[in-house]
Structures are given as structure tokens and as C-alpha cells.
C-alpha positions as CSV (number, residue, x, y, z in Angstrom):
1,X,0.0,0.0,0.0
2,X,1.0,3.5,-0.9
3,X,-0.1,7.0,0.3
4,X,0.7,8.9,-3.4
5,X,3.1,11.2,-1.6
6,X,6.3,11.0,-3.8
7,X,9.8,10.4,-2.5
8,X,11.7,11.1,-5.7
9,X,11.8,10.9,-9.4
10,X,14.1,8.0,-11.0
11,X,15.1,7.9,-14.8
12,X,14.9,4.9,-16.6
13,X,17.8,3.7,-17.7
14,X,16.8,0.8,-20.1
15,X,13.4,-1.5,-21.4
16,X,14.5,-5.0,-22.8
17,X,11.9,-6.5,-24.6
18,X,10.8,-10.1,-24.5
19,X,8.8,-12.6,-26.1
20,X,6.1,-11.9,-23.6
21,X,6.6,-8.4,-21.1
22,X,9.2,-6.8,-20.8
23,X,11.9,-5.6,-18.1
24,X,12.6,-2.5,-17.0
25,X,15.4,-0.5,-15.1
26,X,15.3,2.6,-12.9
27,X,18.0,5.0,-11.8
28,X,16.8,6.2,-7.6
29,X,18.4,8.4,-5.3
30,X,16.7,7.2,-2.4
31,X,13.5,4.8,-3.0
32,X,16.4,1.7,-3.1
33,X,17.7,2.8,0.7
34,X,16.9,-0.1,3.0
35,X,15.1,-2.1,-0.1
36,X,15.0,-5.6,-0.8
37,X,14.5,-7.7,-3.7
38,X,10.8,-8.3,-4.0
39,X,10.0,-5.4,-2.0
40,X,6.9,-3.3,-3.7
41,X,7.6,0.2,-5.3
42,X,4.9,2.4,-7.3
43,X,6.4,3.9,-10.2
44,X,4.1,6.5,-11.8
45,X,1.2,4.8,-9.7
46,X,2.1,1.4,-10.8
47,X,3.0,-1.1,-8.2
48,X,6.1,-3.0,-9.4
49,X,8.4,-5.9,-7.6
50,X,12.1,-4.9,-7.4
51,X,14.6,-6.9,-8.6
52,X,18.3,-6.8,-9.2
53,X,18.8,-4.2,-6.7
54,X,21.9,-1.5,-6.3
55,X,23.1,1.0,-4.2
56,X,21.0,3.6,-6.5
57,X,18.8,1.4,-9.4
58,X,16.6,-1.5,-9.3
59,X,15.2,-3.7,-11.9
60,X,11.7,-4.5,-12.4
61,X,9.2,-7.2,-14.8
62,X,6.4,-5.9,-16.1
63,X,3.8,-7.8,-17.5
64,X,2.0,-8.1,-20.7
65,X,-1.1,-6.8,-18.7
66,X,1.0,-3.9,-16.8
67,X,1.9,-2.8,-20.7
68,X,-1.6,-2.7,-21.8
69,X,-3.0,-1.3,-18.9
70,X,-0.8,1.2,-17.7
71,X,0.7,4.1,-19.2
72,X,4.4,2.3,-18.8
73,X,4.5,0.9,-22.0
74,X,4.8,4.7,-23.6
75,X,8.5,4.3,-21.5
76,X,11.7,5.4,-23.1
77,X,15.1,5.6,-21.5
78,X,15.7,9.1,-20.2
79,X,12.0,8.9,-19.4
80,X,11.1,10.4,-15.6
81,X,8.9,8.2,-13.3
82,X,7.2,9.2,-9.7
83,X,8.9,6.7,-7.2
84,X,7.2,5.9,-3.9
85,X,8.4,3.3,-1.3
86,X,5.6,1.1,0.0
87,X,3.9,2.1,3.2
88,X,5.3,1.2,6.7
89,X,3.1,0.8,9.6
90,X,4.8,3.8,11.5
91,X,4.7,6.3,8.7
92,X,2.4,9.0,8.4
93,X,-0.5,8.9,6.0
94,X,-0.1,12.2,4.0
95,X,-1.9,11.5,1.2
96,X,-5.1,8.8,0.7
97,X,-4.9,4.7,0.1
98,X,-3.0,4.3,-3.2
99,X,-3.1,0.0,-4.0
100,X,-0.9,0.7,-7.0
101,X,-3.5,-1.2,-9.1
102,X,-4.2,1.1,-12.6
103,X,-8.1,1.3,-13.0
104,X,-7.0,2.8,-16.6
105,X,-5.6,5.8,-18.5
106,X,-6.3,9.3,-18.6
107,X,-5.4,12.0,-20.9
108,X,-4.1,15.6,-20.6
109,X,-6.0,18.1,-21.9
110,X,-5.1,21.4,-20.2
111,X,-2.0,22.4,-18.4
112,X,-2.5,26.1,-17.1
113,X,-0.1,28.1,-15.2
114,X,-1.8,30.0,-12.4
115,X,1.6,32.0,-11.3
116,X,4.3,31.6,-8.4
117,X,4.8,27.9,-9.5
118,X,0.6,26.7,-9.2
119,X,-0.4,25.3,-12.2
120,X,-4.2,24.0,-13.1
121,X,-4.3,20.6,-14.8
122,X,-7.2,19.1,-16.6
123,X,-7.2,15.3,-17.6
124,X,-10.0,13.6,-19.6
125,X,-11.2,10.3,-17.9
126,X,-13.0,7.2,-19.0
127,X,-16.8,7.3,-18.0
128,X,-15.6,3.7,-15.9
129,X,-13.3,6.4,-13.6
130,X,-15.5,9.1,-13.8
131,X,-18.2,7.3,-12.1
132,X,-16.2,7.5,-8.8
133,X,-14.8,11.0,-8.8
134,X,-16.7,13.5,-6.5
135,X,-15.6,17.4,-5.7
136,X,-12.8,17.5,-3.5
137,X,-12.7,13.9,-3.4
138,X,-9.2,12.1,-4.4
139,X,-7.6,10.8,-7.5
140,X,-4.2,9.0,-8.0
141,X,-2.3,10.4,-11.1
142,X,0.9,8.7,-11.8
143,X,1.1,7.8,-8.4
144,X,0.3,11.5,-6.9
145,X,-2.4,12.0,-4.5
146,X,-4.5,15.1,-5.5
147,X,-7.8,16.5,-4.4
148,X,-10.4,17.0,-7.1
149,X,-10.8,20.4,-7.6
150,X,-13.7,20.4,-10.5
151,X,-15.7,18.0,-12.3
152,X,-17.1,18.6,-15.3
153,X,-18.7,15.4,-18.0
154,X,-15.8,13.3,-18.7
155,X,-13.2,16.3,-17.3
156,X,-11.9,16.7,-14.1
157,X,-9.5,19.1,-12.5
158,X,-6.9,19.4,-10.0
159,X,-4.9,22.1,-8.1
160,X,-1.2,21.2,-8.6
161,X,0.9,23.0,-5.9
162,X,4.5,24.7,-6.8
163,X,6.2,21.6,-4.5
164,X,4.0,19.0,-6.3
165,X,5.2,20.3,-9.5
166,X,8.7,20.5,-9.2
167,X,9.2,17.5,-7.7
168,X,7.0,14.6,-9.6
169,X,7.1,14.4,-13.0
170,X,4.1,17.0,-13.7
171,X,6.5,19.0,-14.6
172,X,7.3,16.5,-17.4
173,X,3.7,16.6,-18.8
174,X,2.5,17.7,-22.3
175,X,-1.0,18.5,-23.8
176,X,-2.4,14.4,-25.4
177,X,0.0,13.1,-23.1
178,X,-1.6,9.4,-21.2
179,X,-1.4,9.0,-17.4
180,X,-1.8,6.5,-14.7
181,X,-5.3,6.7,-12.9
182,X,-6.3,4.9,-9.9
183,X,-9.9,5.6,-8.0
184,X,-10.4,5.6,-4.5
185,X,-10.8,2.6,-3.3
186,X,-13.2,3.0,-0.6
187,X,-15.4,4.6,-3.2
188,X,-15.6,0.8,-4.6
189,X,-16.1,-0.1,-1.6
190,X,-19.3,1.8,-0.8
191,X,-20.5,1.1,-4.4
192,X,-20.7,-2.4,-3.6
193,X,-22.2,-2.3,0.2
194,X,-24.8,0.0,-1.5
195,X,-25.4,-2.5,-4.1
196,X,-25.9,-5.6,-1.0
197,X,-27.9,-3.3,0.5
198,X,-30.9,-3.2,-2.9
199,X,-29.4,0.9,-2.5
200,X,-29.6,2.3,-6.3
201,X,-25.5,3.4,-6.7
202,X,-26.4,6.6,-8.7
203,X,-23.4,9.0,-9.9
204,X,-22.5,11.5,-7.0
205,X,-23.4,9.7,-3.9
206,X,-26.0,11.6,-1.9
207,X,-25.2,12.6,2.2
208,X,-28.7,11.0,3.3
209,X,-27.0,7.5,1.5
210,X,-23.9,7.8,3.2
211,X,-26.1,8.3,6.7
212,X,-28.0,5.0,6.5
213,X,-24.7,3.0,5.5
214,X,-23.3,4.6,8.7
215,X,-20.7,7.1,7.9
């Protein structure tokens, strides 16, 4: 489990393609510190399994399924990627439950500059996503946390802070571009004790809803 509050940003040294998947290594400051091999790291929101880790890289498979789920595949060497250590039990929870698990692809449609180092990002989502986005609920973009700013159709918007974008790869991103989404999952979660419960799950979940299912 990961809280979408980045450590660093790695570089990818190399892909090497094979017959099914392929492998791919990262260049880390820090994210390798204390690591070992089989340990769980997001990359860009992805949760991958180290392998062949060094003082500052670490090797990882990724799947024919990771490739056409995820926005990985689009890889090249010199490309940047979010990096973000699994949770510990003693660390704090800055950000919201990140699984790691894709739910699928957005796509960047504006990138506005709001001055002193804010910037306003827009990314178009699949109606499957879209479903479970609410106002200032949260959304994992390439592994970030963010708080859902606006909502409109098949749009929504976040708030990207001057830290956030200088130090994920945000700062990397360019109008068409795809990107990692993953939901809420407690948003699935309520979706399905309403469904149990004969509850109709209509878009935007109502406060008298949430009262009966006891939160």
C-alpha cells in the first residue's frame, strides 16, 4: 500500500523486450535505501516488484497486462517516473490509500499556469473512472495523491501545488499526453455495500446515502 506522496523521481535507464513483457530498469536516489529484492515500489502509480537491486537502481518485470494497462508501455530511456516506497506501519498517511492497481488511463487536456509555481491541470477520464470521482474527493495520477478540484462530463480538474510540480514528473507533462489513474478505493467499496444493501449506486453519492450506510 501507498499513500501517493512521492519520494523522488528515477530515470529509466533501459526497457528490454521479450517474447512476452518486458523488463525494466530505474536509476533512484533514495527509493532503493533499506530495499530488498521483492520489496513493492509504485512507479508513476504502478506497483512493481524490485529486482536486481543496487546502491542507487533496481530492476523490475512488467507484465504483458501492466503494458496494456498502464501508461508504462509509452516508456523510453531518459524517461522520468514518480517513485514511492511502500507504506510502513509507523509512517504517516499524507496522502489517501494508493493499492498501485491502474483502474486505466487518462489523458491531458489542459496544463495552465496560475503563477508563483501553481499550475491548473485538466485530464479527460473514461466514464468507468468518472463514475467515482466527487468534488474534493481524491484521485491518483501517476502515483500523486490530488484533491479534485472540478468536475465537469468526462473532465476533471486538480490544483497542482508549486512543491508537487517541481518535484514529480508534472513537470514533465504535455498537452495528449496518457497518465496512470487509480480511484479511491473506498469509493468501490461503498459502491458495492450499496449494491448488498438493494441501495440504487447513482453518480455523485447523496449525504442521506452515506447516513444509513453509517458514515
Amino acid at each position: 500500500m501507498f499513500t501517493g506522496i512521492i519520494e523522488e523521481v528515477g530515470v529509466v535507464e533501459r526497457i528490454v523486450p521479450r517474447a512476452t513483457g518486458s523488463e525494466i530498469r530505474i536509476r533512484a536516489a533514495n527509493v532503493t535505501e533499506g530495499a530488498r529484492e521483492g520489496d513493492s515500489i509504485s512507479v508513476s502509480g504502478v506497483c512493481l516488484t524490485a529486482r536486481r537491486l543496487e546502491a542507487h537502481a533496481f530492476s523490475a518485470d512488467l507484465s504483458p497486462e501492466t503494458l496494456a494497462r498502464t501508461a508504462l508501455g509509452q516508456l523510453r530511456p531518459g524517461s522520468l517516473v514518480n517513485l514511492e516506497r511502500a507504506l510502513l506501519p509507523t509512517s504517516r498517511m499524507g496522502g489517501h490509500i494508493v493499492q498501485g492497481h491502474v483502474d486505466d488511463l487518462g489523458v491531458i487536456r489542459e496544463m495552465k499556469e496560475l503563477g508563483d509555481g501553481n499550475w491548473w491541470l485538466t485530464i479527460e477520464v473514461p466514464a468507468e473512472v468518472e463514475r467515482y470521482c466527487v468534488f474534493k474527493g481524491s484521485i491518483c495520477i501517476d502515483g500523486v495523491s490530488l484533491t479534485i478540484a472540478q468536475l465537469e462530463a468526462n473532465r476533471l480538474s486538480v490544483a497542482v501545488i508549486p512543491h508537487t510540480w517541481a518535484n514529480t514528473t508534472m513537470r514533465d507533462y504535455r498537452q495528449g499526453g496518457k497518465v496512470n489513474l487509480e480511484i479511491d478505493i473506498v469509493a468501490k467499496y461503498v459502491e458495492k455495500m450499496l449494491a448488498s444493501r438493494d441501495i440504487p449506486a447513482k453518480p455523485g453519492l447523496t449525504e442521506a446515502q452515506l447516513r444509513e450506510l453509517g458514515y
